[in-house]
LUMFIKE-714341 format. One record per residue (C-alpha): residue in one letter; y, x, z. Coordinates in pm, whole numbers, padded with zeros to 5 digits, always signed. Example, Ala and Ser with C-alpha at 12.3 -4.5 7.8 and 13.67 -1.06 7.14 Angstrom:
<recs>
A-00450+01230+00780;S-00106+01367+00714;
</recs>
This chain:
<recs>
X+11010+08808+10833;X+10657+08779+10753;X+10418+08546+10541;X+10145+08339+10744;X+09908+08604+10637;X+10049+08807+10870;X+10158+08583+11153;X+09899+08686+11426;X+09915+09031+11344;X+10309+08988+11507;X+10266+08770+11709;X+10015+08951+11895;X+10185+09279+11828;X+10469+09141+11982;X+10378+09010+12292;X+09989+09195+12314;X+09825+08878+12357;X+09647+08597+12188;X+09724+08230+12137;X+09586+08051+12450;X+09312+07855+12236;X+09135+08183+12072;X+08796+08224+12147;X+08694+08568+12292;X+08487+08670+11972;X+08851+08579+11766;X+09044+08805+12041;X+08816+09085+11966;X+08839+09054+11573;X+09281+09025+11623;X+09227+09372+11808;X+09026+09515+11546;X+09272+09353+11280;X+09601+09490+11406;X+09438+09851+11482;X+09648+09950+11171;X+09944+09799+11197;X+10288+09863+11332;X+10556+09620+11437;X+10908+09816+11402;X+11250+09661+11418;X+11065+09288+11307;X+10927+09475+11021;X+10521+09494+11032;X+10402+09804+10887;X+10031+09907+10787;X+09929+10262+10882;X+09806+10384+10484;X+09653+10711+10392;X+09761+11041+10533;X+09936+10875+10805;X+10182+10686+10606;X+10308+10367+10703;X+10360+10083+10441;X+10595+09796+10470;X+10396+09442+10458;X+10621+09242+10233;X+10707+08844+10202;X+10548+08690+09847;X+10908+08638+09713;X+11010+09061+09774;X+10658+09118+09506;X+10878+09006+09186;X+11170+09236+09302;X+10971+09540+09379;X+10793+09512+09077;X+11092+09511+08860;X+11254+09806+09050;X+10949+09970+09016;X+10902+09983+08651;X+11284+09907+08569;X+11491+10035+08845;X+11620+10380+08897;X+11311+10634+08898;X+11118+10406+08622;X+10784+10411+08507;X+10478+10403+08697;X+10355+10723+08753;X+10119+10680+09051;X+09930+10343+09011;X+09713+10368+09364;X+10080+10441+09579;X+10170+10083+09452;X+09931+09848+09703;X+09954+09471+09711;X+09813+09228+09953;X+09758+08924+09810;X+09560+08653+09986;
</recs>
């Protein structure tokens, strides 16, 4: 499950190849695009610092995460630059 933000990146991830009506300059930015990224078990990933891969999630998870973040179990927000949002 992924937001349309992210719907070529699996799509092409999945199948390795571009929608029939992309241009060959488009195909070439998709490649460099998805350089990063991971698709595992339907779950797209992005390849982070030090080799660590970070879960792309939908708009609705943000609230959740948040919460759990500050809220949940380990509290507080000790390391500000491990929390990363993409937000388009």
């Amino acid at each position: 499950m992924v937001d349309n933000y992210f719907t070529d990146n699996v799509c092409f991830l999945s199948t390795m190849m571009a929608p029939s009506e992309t241009t060959v300059v488009q195909k070439k930015k998709l490649v460099v695009k998805v350089a990063d990224y991971q698709l595992i078990a339907w779950s797209l990933y992005k390849l982070g610092a030090y080799g660590t891969l970070r879960r792309c999630v939908v708009e609705h998870e943000i609230p959740t995460i948040f919460v759990e973040a500050h809220d949940g179990i380990t509290g507080g927000n000790y390391a500000g630059k491990a929390v990363t949002t993409l937000i388009n």
